[in-house]
Chimera marker file (.cmm) of the C-alpha trace (Angstrom):
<marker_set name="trace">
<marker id="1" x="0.000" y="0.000" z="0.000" r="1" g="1" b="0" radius="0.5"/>
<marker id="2" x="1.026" y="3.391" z="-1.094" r="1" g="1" b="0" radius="0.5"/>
<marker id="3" x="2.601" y="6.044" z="2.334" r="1" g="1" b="0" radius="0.5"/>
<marker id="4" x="-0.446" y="8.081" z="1.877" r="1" g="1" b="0" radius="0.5"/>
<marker id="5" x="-1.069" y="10.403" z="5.066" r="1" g="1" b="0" radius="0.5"/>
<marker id="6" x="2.176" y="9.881" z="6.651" r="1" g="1" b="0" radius="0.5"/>
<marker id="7" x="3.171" y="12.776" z="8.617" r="1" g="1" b="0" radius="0.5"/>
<marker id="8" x="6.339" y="11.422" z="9.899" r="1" g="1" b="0" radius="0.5"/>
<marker id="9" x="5.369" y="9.140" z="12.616" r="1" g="1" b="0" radius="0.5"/>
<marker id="10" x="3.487" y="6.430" z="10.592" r="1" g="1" b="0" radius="0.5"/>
<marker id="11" x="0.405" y="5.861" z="12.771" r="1" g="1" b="0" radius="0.5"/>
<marker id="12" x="-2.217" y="7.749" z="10.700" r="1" g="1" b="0" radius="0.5"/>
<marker id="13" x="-0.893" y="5.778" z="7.324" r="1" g="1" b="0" radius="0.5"/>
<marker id="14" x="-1.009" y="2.288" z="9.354" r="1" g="1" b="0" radius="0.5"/>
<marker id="15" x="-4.347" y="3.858" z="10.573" r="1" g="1" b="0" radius="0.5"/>
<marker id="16" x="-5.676" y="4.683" z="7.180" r="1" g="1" b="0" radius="0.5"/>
<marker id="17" x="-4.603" y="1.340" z="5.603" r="1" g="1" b="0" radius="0.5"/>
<marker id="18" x="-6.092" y="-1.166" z="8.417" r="1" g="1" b="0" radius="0.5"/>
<marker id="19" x="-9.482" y="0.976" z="8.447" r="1" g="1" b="0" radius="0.5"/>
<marker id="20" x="-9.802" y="1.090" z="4.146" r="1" g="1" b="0" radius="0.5"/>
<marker id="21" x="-8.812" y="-3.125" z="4.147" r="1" g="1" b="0" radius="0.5"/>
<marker id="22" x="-10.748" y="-4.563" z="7.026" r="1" g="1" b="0" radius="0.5"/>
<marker id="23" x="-14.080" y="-2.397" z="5.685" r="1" g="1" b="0" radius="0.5"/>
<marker id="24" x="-14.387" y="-2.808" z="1.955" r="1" g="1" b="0" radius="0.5"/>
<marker id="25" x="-14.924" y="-5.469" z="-0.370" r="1" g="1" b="0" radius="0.5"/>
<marker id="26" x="-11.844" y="-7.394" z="-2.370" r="1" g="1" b="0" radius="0.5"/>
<marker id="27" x="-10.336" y="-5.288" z="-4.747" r="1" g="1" b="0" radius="0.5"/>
<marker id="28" x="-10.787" y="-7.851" z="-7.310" r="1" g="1" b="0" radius="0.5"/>
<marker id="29" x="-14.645" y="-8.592" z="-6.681" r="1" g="1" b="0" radius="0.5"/>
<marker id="30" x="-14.497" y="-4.341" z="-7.253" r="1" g="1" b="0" radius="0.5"/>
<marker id="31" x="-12.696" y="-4.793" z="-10.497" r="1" g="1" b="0" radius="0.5"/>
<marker id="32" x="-15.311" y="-7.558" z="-11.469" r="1" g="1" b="0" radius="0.5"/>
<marker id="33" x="-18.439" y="-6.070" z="-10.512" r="1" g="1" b="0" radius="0.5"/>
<marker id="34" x="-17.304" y="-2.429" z="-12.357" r="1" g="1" b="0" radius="0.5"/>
<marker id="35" x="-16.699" y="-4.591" z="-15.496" r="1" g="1" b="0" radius="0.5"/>
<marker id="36" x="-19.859" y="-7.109" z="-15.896" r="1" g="1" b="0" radius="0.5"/>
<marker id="37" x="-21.872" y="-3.155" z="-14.879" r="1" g="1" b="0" radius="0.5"/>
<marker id="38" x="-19.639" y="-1.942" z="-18.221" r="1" g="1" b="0" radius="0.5"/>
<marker id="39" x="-20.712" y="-5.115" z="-20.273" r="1" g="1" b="0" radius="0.5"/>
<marker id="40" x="-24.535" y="-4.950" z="-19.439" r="1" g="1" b="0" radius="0.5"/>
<marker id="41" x="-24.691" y="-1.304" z="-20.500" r="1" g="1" b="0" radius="0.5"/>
<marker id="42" x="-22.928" y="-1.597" z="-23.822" r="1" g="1" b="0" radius="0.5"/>
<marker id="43" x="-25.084" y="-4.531" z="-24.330" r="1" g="1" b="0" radius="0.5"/>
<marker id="44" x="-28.489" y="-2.384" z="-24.020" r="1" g="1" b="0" radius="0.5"/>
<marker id="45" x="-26.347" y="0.264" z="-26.375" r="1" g="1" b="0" radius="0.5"/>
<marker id="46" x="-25.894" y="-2.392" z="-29.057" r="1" g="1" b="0" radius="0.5"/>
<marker id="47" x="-29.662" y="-3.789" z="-28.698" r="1" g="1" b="0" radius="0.5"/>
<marker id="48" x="-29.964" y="-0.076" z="-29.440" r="1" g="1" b="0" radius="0.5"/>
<marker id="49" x="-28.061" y="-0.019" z="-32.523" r="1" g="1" b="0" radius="0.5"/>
<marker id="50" x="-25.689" y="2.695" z="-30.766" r="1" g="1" b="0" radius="0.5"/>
<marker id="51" x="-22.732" y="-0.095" z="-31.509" r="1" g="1" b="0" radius="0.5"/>
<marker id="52" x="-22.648" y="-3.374" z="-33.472" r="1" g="1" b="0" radius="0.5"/>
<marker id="53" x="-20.772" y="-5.585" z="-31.716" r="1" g="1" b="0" radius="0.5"/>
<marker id="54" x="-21.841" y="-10.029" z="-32.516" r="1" g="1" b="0" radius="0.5"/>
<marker id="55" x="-19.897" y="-11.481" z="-29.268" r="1" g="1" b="0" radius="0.5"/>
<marker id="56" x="-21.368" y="-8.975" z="-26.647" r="1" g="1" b="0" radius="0.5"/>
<marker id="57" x="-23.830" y="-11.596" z="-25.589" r="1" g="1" b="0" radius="0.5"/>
<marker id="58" x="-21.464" y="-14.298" z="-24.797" r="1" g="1" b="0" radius="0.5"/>
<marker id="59" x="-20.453" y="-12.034" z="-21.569" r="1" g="1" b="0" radius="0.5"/>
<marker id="60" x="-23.849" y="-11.379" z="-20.395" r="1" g="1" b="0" radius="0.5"/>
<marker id="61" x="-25.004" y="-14.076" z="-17.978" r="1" g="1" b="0" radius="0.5"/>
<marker id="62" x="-28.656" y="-12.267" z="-17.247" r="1" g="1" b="0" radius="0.5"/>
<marker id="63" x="-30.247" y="-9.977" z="-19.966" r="1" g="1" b="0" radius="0.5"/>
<marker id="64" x="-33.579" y="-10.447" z="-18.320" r="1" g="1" b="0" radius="0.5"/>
<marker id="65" x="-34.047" y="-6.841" z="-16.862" r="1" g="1" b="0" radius="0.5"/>
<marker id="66" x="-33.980" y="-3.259" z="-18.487" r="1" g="1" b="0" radius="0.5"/>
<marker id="67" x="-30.730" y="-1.406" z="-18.474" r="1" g="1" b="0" radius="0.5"/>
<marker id="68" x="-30.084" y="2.193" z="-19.830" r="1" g="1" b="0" radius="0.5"/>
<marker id="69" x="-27.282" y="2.524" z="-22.133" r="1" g="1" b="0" radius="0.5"/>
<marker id="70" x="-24.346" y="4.725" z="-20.967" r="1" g="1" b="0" radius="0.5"/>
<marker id="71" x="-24.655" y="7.400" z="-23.603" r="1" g="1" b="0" radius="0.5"/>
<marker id="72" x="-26.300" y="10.659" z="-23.318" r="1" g="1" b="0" radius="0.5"/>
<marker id="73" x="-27.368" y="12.711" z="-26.868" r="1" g="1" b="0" radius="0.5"/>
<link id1="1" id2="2" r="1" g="1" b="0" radius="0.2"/>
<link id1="2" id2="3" r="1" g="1" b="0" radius="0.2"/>
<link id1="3" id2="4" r="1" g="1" b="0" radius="0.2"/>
<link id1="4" id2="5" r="1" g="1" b="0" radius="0.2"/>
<link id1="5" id2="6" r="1" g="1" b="0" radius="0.2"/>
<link id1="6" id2="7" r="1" g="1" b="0" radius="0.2"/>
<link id1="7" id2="8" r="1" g="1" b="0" radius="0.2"/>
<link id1="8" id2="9" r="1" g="1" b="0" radius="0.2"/>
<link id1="9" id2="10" r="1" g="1" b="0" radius="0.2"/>
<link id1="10" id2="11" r="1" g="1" b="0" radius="0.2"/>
<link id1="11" id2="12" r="1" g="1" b="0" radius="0.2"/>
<link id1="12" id2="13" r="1" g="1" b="0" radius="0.2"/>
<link id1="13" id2="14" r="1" g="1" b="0" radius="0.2"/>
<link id1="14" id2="15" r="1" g="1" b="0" radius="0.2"/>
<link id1="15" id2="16" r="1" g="1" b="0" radius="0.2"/>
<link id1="16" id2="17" r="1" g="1" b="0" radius="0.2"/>
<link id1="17" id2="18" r="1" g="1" b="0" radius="0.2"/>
<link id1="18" id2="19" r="1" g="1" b="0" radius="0.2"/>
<link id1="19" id2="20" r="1" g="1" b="0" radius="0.2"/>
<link id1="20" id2="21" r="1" g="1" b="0" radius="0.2"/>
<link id1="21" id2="22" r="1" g="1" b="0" radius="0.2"/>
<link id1="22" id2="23" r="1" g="1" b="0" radius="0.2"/>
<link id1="23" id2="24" r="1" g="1" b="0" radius="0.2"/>
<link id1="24" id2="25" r="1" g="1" b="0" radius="0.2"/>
<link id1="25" id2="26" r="1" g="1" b="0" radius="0.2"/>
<link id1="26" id2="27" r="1" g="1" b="0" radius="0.2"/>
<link id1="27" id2="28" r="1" g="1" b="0" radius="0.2"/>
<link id1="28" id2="29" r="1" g="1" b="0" radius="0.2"/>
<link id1="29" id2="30" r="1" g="1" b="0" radius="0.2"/>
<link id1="30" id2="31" r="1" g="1" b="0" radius="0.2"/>
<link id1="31" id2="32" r="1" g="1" b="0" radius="0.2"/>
<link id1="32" id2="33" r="1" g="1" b="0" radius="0.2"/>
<link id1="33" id2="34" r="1" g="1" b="0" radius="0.2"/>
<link id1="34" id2="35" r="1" g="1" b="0" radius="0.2"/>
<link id1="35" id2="36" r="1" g="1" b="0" radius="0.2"/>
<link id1="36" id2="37" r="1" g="1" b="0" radius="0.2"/>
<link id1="37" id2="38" r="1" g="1" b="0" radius="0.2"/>
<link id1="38" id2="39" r="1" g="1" b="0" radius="0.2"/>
<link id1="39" id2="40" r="1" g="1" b="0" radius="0.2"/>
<link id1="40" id2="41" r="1" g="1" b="0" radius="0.2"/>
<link id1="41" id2="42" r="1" g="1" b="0" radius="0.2"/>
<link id1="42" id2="43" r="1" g="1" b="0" radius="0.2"/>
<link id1="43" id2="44" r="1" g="1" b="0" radius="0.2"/>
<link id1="44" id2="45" r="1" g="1" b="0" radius="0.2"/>
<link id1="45" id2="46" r="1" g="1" b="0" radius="0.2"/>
<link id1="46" id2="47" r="1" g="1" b="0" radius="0.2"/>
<link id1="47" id2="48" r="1" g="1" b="0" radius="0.2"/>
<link id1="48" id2="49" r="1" g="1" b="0" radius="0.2"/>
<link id1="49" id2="50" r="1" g="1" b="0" radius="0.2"/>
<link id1="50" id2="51" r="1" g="1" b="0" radius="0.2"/>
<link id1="51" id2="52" r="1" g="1" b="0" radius="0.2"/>
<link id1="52" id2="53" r="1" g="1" b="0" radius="0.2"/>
<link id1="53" id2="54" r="1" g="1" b="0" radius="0.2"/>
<link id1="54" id2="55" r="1" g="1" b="0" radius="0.2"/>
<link id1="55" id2="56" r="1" g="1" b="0" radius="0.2"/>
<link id1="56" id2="57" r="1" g="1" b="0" radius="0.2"/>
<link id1="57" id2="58" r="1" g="1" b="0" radius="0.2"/>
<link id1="58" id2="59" r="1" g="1" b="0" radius="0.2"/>
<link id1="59" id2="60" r="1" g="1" b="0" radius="0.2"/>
<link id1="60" id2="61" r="1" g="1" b="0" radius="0.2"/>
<link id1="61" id2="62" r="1" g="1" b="0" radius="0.2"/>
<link id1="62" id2="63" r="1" g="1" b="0" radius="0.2"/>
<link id1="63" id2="64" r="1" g="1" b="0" radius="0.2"/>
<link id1="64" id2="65" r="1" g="1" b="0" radius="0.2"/>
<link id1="65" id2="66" r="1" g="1" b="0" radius="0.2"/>
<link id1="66" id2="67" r="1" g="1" b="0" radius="0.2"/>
<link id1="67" id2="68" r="1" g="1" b="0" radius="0.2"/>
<link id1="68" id2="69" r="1" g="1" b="0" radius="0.2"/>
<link id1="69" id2="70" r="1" g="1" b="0" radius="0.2"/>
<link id1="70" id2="71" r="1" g="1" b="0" radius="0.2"/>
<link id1="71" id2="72" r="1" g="1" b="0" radius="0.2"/>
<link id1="72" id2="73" r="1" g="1" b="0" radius="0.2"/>
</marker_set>
């Protein structure tokens, strides 16, 4: 982990670090979820003919529910 908020005597960095790990989710579960959000959304956009893309729907696991493209006109 990065030496953010060190002012010299460590404890607020150490303090900073334990607090940020020991509350939030994985980093990689993070990554993951951001991603399949990315994928649904460009998959509404190309049902919308905003992109053509043929291998979108091999990465979307559930395309039962309405999801609003990320694109504002």
């Amino acid at each position: 982990m990065e030496s953010e908020a060190d002012f010299g005597n460590g404890l607020l960095s150490t303090e900073v670090g334990h607090r940020r790990r020991s509350t939030s989710v994985s980093d990689d579960y993070s990554v993951q979820k951001t991603n399949d959000d990315a994928t649904e959304c460009k998959f509404v956009a190309v049902q919308q003919k905003y992109y053509i893309d043929n291998f979108i729907g091999a990465f979307i696991y559930c395309a039962d529910h309405h999801r609003d493209p990320e694109i504002v006109r």
